[in-house]
N, C-alpha and C positions, 0 to 999 in steps of 0.2 A: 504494500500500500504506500502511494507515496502522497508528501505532504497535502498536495491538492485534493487525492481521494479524502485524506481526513478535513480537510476544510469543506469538502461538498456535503460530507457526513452529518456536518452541523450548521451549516447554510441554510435558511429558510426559500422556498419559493417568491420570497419577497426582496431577497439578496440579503437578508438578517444576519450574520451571526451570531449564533448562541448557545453556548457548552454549559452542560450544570449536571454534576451527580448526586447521589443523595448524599442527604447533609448530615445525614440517621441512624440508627437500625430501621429495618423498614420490617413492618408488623404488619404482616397479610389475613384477609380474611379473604372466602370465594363465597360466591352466591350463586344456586341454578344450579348443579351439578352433586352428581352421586359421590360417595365415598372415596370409589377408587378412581375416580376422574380426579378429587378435591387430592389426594395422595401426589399424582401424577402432578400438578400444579405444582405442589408443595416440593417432590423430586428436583422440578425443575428450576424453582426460585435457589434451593440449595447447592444443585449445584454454579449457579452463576456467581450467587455468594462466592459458595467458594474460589472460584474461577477469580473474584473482582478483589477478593478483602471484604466488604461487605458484609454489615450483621444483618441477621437476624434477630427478631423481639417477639414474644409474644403478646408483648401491649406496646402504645406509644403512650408516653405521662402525658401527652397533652390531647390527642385524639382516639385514642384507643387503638384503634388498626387505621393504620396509614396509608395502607396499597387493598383498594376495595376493586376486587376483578367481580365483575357482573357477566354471566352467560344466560342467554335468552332465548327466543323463536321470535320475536316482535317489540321494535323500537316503541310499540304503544304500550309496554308493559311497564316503561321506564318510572313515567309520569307516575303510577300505582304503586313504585317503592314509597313505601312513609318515610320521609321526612329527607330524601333525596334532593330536594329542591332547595335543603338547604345547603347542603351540602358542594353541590353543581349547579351555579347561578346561572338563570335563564334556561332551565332546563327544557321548555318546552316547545320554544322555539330553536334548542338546538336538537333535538327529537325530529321537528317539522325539518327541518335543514338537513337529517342525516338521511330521512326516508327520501328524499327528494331526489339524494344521488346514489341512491339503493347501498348506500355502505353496509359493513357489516362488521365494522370497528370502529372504535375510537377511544384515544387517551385523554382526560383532564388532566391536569398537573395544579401544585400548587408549590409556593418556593417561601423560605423561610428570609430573615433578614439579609442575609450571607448572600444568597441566589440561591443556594443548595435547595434539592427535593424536598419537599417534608411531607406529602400525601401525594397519592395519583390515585384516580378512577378510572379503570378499566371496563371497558362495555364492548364486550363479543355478540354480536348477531348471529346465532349458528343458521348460515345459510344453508343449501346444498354444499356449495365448494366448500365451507368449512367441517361442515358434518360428514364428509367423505375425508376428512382428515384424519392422522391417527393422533388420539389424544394428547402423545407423549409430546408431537410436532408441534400441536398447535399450544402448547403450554408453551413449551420454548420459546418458538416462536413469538408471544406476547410479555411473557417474564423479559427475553432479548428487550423489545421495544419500551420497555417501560424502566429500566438500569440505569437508562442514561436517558437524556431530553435530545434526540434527534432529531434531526433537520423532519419536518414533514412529508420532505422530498427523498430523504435517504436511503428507500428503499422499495423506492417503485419501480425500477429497473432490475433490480437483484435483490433477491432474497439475502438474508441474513445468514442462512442457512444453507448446506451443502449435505448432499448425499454422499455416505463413501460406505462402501459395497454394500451394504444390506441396510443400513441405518443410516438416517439423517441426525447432522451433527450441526454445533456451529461452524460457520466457518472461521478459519484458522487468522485470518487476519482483524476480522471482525472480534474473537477472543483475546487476540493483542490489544486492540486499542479498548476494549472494555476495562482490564487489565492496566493499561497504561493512564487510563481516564482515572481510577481510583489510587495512583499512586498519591502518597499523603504530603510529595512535596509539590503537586501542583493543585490552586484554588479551585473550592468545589463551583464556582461558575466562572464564568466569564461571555463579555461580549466584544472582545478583543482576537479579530481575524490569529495574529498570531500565537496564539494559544493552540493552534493547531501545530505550528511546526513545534513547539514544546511536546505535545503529546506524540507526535511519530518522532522526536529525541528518546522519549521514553521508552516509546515501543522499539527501539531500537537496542536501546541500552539493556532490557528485558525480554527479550524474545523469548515466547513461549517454547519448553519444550515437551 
């Protein structure tokens, strides 16, 4: 990956830059989802942890659980969680706004003084395409996107993720810079372009083995 890949990584569609990991332990809770699905989630929040430095909590002191993943069948099911709306301002017209371009994800975030993470909301629409996914994928897959505040744009061309021979993994470069994001000598945000060439320093200086 070279410097500009990681600078597009965190480029918004608007020409933004903007980088920020969690500031936390991140304290998960799922919704929507049986036992050994809610397992598999939890599989996979662990190992990215590990992969990042990243704790784990099972409460947050100030919110309880921090990282709220919702799994559904219908964006009109949103509006009927109690007390969501406080939680996710203007929820109903960003409901109206998701059904409009058939999505069938999306992340809220929120940031503490610092810039750092301090909550995200997760809301999965299990479509067809998602529900033909195998569970273990699509955890990953959404634990990945929610570790770090990526560009919007970061991953409509290329997955996150890579097959290698029978199993879907992360991919290797993509686990470096997650890795490199959470080292403790670089700030948990930033909206300073060169903040990227810092982090592929790191991933340099660290290369996964």
């Amino acid at each position: 990956m070279t410097p500009e890949d990681v600078t597009r990584h965190f480029t918004r569609a608007d020409g933004q830059f903007l980088f920020a990991r969690w500031g936390r332990p991140i304290a998960p809770v799922v919704f929507g989802v049986q036992d050994a699905t809610l397992q598999t989630v939890k599989g996979a929040l662990e190992a990215v942890a590990a992969l990042s430095g990243q704790q784990l909590a099972e409460t947050d002191p100030e919110l309880g659980a921090n990282l709220m993943v919702f799994f559904f069948r219908d964006w009109d099911e949103l509006p009927q969680v109690p007390n969501l709306d406080r939680l996710v301002p203007d929820l109903v017209p960003l409901v109206a706004r998701l059904k409009s371009v058939d999505a069938n994800q999306y992340r809220v975030f929120r940031f503490d003084q610092a810039g750092g993470i301090k909550a995200a909301f997760v809301f999965v629409r299990v479509d067809d395409d998602l529900a033909a996914m195998p569970a273990d994928v699509l955890a990953l897959g959404q634990v990945v996107q929610t570790v770090l505040l990526w560009s919007d744009t970061a991953f409509t061309d290329r997955s996150a993720l890579a097959v290698a021979g029978d199993r879907t993994i992360l991919r290797p470069d993509i686990a470096a810079l997650i890795r490199a994001a959470y080292d403790p000598v670089l700030p948990v945000a930033s909206d300073d372009p060169a903040m990227a060439l810092r982090l592929h320093a790191r991933m340099q200086a660290a290369p996964l083995t």
